[in-house]
C-alpha positions as a LaTeX table, in Angstrom:
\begin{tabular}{lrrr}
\hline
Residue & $x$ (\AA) & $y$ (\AA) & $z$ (\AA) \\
\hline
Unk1 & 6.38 & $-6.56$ & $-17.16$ \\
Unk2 & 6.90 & $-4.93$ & $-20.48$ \\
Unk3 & 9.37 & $-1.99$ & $-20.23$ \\
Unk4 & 10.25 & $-0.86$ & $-23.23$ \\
Unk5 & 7.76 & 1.88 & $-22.97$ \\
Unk6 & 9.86 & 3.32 & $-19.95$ \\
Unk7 & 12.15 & 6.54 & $-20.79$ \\
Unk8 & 15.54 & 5.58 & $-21.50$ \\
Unk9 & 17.13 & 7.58 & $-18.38$ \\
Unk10 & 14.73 & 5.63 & $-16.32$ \\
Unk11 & 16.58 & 2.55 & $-17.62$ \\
Unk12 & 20.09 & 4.24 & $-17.38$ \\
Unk13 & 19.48 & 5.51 & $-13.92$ \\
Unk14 & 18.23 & 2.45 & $-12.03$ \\
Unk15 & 20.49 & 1.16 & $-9.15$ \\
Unk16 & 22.38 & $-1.90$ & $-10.04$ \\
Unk17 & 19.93 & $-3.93$ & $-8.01$ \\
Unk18 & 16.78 & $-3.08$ & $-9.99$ \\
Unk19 & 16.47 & $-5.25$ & $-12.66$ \\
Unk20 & 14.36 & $-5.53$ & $-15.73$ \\
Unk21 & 13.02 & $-8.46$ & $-16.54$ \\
Unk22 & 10.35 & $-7.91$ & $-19.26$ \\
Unk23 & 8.32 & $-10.65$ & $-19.67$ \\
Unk24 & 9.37 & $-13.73$ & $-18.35$ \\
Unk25 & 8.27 & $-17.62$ & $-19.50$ \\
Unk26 & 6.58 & $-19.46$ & $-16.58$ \\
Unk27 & 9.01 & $-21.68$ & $-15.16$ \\
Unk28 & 11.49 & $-18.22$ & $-15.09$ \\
Unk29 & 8.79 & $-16.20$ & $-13.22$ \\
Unk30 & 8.16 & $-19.09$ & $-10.89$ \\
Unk31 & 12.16 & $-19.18$ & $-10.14$ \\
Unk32 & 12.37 & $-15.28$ & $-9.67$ \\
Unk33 & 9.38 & $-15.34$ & $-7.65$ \\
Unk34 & 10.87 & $-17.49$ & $-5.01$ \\
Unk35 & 14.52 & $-16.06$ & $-5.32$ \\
Unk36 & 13.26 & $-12.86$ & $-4.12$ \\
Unk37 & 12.84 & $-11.33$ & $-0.59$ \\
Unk38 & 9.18 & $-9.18$ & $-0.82$ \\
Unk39 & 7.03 & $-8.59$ & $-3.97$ \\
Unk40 & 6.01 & $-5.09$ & $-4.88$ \\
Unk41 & 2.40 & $-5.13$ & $-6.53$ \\
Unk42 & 0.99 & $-1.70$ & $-6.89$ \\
Unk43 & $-2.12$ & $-0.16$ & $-8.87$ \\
Unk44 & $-4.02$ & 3.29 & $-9.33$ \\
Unk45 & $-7.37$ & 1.73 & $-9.74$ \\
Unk46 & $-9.86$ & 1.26 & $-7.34$ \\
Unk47 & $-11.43$ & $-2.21$ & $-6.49$ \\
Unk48 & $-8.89$ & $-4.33$ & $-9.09$ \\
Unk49 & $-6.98$ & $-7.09$ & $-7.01$ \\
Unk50 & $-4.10$ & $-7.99$ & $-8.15$ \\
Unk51 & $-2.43$ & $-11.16$ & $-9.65$ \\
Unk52 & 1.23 & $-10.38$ & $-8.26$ \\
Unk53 & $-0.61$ & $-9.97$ & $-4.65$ \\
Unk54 & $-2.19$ & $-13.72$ & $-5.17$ \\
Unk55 & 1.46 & $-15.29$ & $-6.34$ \\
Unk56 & 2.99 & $-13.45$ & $-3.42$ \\
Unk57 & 0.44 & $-14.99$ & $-0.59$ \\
Unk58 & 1.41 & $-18.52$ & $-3.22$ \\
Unk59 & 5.33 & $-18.02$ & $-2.44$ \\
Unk60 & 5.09 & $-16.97$ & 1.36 \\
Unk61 & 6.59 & $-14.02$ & 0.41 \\
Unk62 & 6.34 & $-10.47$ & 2.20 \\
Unk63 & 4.18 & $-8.01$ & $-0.11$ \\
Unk64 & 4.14 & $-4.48$ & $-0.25$ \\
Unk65 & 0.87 & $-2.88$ & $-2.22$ \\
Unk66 & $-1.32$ & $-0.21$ & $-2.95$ \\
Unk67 & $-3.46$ & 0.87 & 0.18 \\
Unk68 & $-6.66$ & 0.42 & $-1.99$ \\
Unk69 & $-9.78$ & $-1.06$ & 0.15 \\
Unk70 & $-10.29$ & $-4.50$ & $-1.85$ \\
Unk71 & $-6.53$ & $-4.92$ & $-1.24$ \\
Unk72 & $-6.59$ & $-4.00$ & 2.13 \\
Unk73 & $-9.50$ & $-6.32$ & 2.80 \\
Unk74 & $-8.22$ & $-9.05$ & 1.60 \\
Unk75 & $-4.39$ & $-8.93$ & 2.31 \\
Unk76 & $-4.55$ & $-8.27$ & 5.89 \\
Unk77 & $-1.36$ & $-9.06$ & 6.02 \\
Unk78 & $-0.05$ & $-7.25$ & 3.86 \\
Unk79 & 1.85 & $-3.71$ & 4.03 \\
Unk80 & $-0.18$ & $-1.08$ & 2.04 \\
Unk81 & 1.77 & 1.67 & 0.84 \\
Unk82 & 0.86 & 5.17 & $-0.92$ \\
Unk83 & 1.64 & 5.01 & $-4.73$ \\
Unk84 & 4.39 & 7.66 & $-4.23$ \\
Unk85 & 8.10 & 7.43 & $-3.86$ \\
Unk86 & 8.08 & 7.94 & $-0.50$ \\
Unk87 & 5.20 & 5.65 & 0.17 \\
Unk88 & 6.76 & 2.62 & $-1.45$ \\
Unk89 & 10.13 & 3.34 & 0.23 \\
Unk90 & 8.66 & 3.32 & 3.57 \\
Unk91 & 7.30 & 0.09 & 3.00 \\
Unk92 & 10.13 & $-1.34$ & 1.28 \\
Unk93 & 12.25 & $-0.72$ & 4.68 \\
Unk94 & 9.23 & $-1.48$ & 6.86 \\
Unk95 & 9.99 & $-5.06$ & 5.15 \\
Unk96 & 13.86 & $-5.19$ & 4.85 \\
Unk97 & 13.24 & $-3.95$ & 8.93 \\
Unk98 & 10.80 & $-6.98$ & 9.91 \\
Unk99 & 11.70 & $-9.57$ & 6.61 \\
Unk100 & 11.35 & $-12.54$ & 8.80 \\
Unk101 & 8.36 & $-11.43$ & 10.53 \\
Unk102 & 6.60 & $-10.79$ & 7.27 \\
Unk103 & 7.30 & $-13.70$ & 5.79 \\
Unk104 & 6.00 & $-15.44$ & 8.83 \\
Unk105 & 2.71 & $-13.33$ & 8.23 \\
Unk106 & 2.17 & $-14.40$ & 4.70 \\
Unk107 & 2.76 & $-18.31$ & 5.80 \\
Unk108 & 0.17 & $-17.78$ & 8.08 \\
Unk109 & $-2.40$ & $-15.67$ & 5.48 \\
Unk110 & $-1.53$ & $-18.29$ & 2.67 \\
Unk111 & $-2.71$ & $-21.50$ & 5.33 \\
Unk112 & $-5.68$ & $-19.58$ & 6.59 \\
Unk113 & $-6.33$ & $-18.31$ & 2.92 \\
Unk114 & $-5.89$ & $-22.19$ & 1.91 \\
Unk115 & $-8.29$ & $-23.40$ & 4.51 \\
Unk116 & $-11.12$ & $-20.63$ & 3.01 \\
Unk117 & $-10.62$ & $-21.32$ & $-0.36$ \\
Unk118 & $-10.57$ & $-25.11$ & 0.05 \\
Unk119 & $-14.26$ & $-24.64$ & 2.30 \\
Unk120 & $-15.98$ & $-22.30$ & $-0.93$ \\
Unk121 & $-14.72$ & $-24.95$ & $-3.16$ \\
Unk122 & $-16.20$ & $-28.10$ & $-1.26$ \\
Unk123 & $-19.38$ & $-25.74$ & $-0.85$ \\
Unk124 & $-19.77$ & $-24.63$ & $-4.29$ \\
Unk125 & $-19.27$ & $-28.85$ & $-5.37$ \\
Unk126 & $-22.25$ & $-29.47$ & $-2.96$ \\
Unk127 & $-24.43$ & $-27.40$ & $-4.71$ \\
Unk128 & $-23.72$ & $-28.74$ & $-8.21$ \\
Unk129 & $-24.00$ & $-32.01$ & $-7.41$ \\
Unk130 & $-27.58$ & $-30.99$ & $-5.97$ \\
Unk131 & $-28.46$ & $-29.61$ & $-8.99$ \\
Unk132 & $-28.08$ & $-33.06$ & $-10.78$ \\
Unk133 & $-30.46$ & $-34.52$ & $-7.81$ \\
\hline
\end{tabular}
């Protein structure tokens, strides 16, 4: 996302492995998305899901969010994580811990999220085509 708005000894002080992308065109996203190991999508607000949760279930990747309720009832898989330093480090070596397992986990939550997805959709085209009946 955009970072320009960060303080510059934010930007000076980062570890060599943080890096900043800003806004990225699709086909770089896409790339980066699958280059990486786990995908970090956090928020303060209550009951907003989250797109970066969605592309990490896409990818099979491990994801490490905000323990919000709409989150947690929809990522079961996921691992929820206080918004706090501490919080998000604990999850971040929960995942480096179990990596493969994780990934495993999302495999698993993106074919069972797949099947769910592909049964409202065949649903919801049953009723429209009723409606022209």
């Amino acid at each position: 996302g955009d970072y320009k708005g960060l303080d510059n000894s934010i930007l000076h002080s980062a570890p060599s492995n943080v890096i900043f992308t800003g806004f990225l065109e699709e086909q770089e996203f896409i790339n980066m998305l699958f280059s990486v190991d786990a995908v970090i999508a956090l928020t303060t607000a209550d009951y907003t899901m989250l797109c970066g949760c969605y592309e990490a279930v896409s990818a099979s990747k491990p994801l490490i969010t905000s323990n919000k309720e709409v989150l947690m009832n929809y990522f079961k898989d996921a691992i929820f994580v206080d918004n706090t330093p501490e919080g998000i480090l604990k999850g971040i070596n929960e995942t480096y811990n179990y990596l493969e397992d994780y990934r495993e986990r999302m495999y698993r939550m993106k074919e069972a999220l797949t099947i769910k997805w592909e049964a409202m959709y065949e649903e919801l085209e049953s009723k429209i085509c009723k409606l022209g009946e």
